[in-house]
C-alpha positions in Angstrom: 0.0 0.0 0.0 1.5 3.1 -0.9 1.8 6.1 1.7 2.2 9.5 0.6 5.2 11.9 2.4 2.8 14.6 2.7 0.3 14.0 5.9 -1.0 16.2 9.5 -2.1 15.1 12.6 -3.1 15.9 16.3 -4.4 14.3 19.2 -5.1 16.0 22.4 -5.6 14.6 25.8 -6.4 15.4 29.5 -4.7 13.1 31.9 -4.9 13.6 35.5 -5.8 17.1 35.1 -2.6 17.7 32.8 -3.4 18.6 29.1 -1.5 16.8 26.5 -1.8 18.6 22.6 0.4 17.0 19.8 0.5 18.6 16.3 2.2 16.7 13.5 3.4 17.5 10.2 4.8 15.6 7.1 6.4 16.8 3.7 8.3 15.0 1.0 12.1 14.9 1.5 14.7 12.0 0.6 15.2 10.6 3.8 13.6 10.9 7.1 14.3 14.0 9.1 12.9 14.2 12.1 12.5 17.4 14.0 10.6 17.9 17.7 9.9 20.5 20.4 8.9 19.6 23.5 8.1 21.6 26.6 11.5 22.7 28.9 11.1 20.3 31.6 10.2 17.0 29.2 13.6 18.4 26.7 15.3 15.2 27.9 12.4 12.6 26.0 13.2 14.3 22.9 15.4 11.1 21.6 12.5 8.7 22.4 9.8 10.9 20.4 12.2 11.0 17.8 12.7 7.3 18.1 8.8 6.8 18.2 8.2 8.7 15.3 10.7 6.7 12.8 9.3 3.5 14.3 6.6 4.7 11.7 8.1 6.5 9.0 10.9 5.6 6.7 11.2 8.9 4.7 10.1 12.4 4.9 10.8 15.5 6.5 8.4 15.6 9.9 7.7 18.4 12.3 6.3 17.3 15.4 5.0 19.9 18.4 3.9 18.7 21.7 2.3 21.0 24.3 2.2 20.2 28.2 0.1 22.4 30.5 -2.1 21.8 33.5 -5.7 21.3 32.9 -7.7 24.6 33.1 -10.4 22.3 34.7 -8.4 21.2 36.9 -8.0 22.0 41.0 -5.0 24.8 40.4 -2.7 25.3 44.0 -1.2 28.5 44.3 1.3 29.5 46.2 2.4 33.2 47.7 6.1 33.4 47.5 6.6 35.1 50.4 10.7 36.9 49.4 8.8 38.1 46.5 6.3 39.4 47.8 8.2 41.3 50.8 10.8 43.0 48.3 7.5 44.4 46.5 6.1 45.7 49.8 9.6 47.4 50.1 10.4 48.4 47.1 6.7 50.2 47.0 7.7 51.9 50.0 10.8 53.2 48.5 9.1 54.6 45.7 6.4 56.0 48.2 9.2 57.5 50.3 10.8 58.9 47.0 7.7 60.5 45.8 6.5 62.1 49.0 3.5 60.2 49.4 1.7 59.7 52.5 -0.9 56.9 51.4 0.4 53.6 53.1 1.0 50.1 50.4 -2.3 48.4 50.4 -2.9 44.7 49.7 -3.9 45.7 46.2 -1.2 47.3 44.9 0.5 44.1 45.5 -1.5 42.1 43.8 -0.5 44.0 40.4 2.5 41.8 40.8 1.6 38.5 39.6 5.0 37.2 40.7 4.4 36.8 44.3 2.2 33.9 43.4 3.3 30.8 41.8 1.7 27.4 40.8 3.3 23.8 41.8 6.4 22.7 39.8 4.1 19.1 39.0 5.0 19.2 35.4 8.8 19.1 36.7 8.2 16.9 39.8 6.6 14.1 37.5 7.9 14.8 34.3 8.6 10.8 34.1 5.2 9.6 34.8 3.6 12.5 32.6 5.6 11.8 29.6 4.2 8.6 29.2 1.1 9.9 29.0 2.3 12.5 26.6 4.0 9.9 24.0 1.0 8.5 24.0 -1.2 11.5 23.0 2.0 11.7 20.3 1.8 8.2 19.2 -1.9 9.5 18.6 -1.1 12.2 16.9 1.4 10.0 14.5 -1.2 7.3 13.5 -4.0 10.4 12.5 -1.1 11.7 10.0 -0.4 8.6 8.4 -3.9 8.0 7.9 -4.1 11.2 5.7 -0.9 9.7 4.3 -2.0 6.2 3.0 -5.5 8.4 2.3 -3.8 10.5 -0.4 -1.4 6.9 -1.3 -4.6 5.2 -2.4 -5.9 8.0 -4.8 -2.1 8.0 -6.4 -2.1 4.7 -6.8 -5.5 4.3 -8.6 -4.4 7.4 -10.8 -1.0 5.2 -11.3 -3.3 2.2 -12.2 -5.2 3.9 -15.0 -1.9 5.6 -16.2 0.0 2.2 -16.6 -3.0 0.6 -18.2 -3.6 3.1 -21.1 0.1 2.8 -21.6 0.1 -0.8 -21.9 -3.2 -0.3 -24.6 -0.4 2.4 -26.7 2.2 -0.6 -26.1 -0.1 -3.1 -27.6 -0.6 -0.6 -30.8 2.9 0.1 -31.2 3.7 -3.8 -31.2 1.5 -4.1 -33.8 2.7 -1.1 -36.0 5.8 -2.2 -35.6 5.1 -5.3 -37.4 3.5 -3.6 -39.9 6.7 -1.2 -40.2 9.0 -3.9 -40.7 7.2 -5.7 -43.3 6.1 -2.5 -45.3 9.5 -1.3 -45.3 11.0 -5.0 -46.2 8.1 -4.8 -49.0 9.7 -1.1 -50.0 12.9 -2.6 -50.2 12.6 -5.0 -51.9 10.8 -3.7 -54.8 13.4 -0.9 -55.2 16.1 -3.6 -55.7 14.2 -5.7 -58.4 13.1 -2.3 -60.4 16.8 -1.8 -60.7 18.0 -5.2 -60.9 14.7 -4.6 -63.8 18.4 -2.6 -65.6 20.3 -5.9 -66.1 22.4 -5.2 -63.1 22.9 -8.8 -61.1 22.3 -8.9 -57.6 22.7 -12.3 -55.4 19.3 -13.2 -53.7 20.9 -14.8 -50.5 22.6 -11.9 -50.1 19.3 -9.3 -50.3 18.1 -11.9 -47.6 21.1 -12.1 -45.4 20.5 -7.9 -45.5 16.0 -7.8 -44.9 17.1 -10.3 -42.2 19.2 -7.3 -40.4 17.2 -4.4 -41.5 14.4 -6.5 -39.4 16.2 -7.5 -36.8 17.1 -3.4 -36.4 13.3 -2.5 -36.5 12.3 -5.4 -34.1 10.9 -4.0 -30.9 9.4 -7.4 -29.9 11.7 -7.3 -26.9 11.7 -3.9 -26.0 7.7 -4.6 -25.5 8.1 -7.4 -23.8 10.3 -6.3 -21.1 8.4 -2.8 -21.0 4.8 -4.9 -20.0 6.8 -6.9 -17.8 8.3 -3.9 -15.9 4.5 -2.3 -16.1 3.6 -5.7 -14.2 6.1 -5.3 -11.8 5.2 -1.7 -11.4 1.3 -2.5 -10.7 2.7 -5.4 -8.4 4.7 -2.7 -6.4 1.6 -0.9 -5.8 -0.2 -3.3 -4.3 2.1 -4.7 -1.6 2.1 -3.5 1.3 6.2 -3.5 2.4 7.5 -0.3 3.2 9.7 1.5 0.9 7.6 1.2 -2.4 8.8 5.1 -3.7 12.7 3.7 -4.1 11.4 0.5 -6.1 8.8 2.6 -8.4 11.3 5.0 -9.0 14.0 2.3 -10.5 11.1 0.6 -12.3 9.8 4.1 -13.7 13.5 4.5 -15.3 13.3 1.3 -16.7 10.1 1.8 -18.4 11.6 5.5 -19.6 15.0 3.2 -20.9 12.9 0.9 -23.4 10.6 3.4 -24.5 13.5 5.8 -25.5 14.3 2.3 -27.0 12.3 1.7 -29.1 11.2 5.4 -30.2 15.0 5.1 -31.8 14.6 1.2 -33.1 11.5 2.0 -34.9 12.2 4.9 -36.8 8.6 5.3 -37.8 6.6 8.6 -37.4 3.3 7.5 -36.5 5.2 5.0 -33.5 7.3 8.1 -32.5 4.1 9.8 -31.2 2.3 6.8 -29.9 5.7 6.9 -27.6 5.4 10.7 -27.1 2.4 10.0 -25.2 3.9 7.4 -23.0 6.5 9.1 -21.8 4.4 12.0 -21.3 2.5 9.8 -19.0 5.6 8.2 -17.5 6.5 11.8 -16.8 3.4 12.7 -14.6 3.8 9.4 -12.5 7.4 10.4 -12.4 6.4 13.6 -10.9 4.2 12.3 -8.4 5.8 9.5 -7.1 8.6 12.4 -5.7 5.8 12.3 -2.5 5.7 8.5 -2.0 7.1 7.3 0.7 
């Protein structure tokens, strides 16, 4: 089954009255490069979500975002940090003293100071046990992009499908023209030889057939169309298994199918055949282009 480079996902998650949000994201690139940003105090998991994430990729260049944050819902304890808020109180006073002014430092003015208060450190004090839950709102996360990757797989692989069939329909037709070609131009030849051998000029017979035998062999594509179905075959084959990796194997196979149709565009020297292989290679060329996003 082929799986596109190209794919997003999320997952989100409250555990324990600590929110988990992933956010992943998936472009074509040559090999897998993995990039991640976690939260300060879970920096030190990065190599496991890294590791997690190729456990189910093998190319593409992937963005992966993971937030960590106490539940709004959830029962928040605040604290007052009490050095904070006594170098407020004095620093207020200093300014008041500075200023000349008489009103004392009420409770409110302190509370412009956010500072002085100051949630538990949880998310540092059980970073371990919250990261578990976290990879698995990522794993999540991962599974929901490769869904929309193997989604947009499918629809290139039934466009590759049609593609390879109407190719193998001009690859029938050019077979047969070829045929045709050969024996016409054998037919050609031959006639010009007896109009002048017609002018009492001798020729030897075995040897005009020791040269129509060469000029066909030279305008035979019979193998050139038998190895081109056969690599369209293999192709079709490729896109219905479901090992990983398919994009490297197309690609090799795609060149191979561009190799004997360059072939036999140059073996057949016939106009009409010429365009019949225009057209495959023209087709060849937009599977080329799209198989640059398969995994």
């Amino acid at each position: 089954m082929l799986e596109s480079m190209t794919g997003y996902g999320s997952a989100e998650g409250v555990l324990g009255g600590i929110r988990v949000t992933a956010e992943i994201r998936s472009v074509n690139n040559r090999f897998a490069e993995i990039s991640v940003k976690l939260p300060r105090q879970f920096s030190s998991f990065e190599l496991d979500a890294r590791e997690l994430i190729r456990s189910y990729v093998q190319r593409g260049k992937i963005s992966a975002f993971l937030q960590v944050a106490l539940d709004e819902d959830s029962d928040l304890q605040l604290h007052v940090n009490s050095d904070k808020a006594r170098s407020y109180r004095e620093l207020l006073d200093t300014v008041r003293d500075a200023a000349g002014i008489t009103e004392p430092v009420r409770l409110e003015h302190l509370l412009s100071f956010s500072e002085i208060f100051e949630t538990g450190n949880r998310l540092q004090e059980e970073a371990e046990d919250i990261w578990q839950s976290a990879r698995s709102v990522l794993e999540q996360a991962v599974a929901a992009m490769r869904e929309m990757r193997r989604r947009e797989g499918r629809e290139l692989a039934a466009d590759f499908t049609a593609r390879i069939a109407e190719i193998n329909d001009i690859l029938e037709q050019v077979r047969r023209m070829s045929v045709e070609n050969r024996d016409k131009v054998r037919r050609r030849l031959v006639e010009k030889i007896e109009t002048v051998a017609g002018d009492d000029i001798t020729y030897s017979r075995e040897r005009l057939e020791t040269e129509l035998v060469l000029l066909s062999d030279k305008l035979d594509i019979t193998e050139e169309c038998i190895r081109f179905a056969s690599h369209n075959k293999f192709f079709i084959e490729e896109l219905e298994s479901d090992e990983p990796g398919s994009g490297r194997r197309l690609n090799f196979l795609l060149q191979e199918q561009l190799r004997e149709a360059n072939t036999i565009a140059s073996k057949s020297q016939n106009a009409d055949i010429s365009q019949k292989v225009v057209f495959i290679k023209e087709e060849l060329e937009k599977i080329r282009e799209q198989l640059q996003n398969i995994e």
